[in-house]
C-alpha positions in Angstrom: 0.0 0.0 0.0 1.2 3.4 -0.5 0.6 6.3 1.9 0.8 9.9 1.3 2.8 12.1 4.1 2.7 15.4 4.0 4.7 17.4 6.5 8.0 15.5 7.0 9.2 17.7 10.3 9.4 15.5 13.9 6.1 14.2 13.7 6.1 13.5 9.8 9.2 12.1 9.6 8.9 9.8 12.7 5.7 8.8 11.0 7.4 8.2 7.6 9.9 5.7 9.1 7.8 3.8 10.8 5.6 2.9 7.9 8.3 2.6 5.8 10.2 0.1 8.4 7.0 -2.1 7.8 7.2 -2.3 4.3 4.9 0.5 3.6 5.6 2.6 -0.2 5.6 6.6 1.0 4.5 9.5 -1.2 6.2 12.7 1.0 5.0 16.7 0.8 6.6 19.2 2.6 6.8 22.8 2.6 10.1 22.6 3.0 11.4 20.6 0.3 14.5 20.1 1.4 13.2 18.5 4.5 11.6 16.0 2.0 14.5 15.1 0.2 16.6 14.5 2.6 14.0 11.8 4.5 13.3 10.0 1.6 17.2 9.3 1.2 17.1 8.4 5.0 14.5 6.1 3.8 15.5 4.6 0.5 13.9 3.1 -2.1 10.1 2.7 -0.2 10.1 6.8 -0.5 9.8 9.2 -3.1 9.3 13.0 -3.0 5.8 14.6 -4.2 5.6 17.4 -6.3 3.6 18.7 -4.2 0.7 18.3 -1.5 -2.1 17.2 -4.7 0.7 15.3 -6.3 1.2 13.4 -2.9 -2.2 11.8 -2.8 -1.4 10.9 -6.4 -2.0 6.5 -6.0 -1.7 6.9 -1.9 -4.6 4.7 -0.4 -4.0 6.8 2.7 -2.8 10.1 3.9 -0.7 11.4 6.9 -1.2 15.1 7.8 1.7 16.1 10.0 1.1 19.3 10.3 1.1 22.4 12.6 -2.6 23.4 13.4 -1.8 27.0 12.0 -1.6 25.3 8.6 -3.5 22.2 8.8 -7.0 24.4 7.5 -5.3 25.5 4.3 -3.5 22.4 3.6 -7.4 20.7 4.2 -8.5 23.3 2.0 -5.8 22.7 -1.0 -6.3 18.8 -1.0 -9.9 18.6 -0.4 -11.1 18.3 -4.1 -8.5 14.5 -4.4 -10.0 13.6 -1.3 -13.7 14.4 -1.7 -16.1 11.8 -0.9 -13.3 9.5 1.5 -13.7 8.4 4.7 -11.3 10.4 7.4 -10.8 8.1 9.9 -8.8 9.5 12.9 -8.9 13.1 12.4 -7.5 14.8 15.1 -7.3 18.3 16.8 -5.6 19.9 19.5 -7.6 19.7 22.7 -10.8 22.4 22.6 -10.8 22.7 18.8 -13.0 21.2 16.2 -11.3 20.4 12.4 -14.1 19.5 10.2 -13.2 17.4 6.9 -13.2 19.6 4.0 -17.0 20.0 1.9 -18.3 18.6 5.3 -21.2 20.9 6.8 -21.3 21.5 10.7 -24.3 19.8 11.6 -26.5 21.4 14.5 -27.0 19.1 17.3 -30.2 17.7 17.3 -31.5 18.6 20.9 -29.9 21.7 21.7 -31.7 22.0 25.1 -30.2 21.4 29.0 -27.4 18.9 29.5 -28.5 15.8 31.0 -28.8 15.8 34.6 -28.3 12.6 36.9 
């Protein structure tokens, strides 16, 4: 299977290895290329560079979004049109914040009274 990473910074790259340690073909994004370049030669042959965060997700069956929360919105935003329509299992947020899947409304709870008591 091959697995899109995009961020390659602590988290990223710690990430990358792992899956690559078990076999796993990685596709890797980065802002900073250089960053990118220089784990895929860490990594060998399982990883190649992406031109890009689109070009990433290019064959991936999965993606890895390392990112800071600061960017993680626009980087949503830029690969949300590849990704409409697939399941995002595991999305995660700092603690308090919401991140919604991109073309995903916010749905209204559906009894906004009290909180249950008891």
């Amino acid at each position: 299977m091959t697995t899109a990473i995009i961020g390659t910074g602590g988290l990223g790259s710690v990430i990358a290895r792992q899956l690559a340690s078990g076999g796993e073909t990685l596709r890797l994004s980065s802002a900073d290329n250089e960053s990118a370049r220089t784990l895929a030669a860490q990594i060998g042959r399982a990883a190649v560079v992406a031109a890009g965060n689109r070009d990433a997700l290019q064959g991936a069956r999965a993606a890895v979004l390392a990112l800071r929360f600061t960017v993680l919105k626009g980087v949503m935003d830029e690969i949300a049109g590849p990704l409409a329509g697939k399941p995002w299992p595991g999305l995660r947020a700092p603690a308090g914040r919401r991140v919604r899947p991109p073309g995903r409304k916010t749905r209204r709870p559906r009894n906004p009274g009290t909180p249950n008591s008891g």
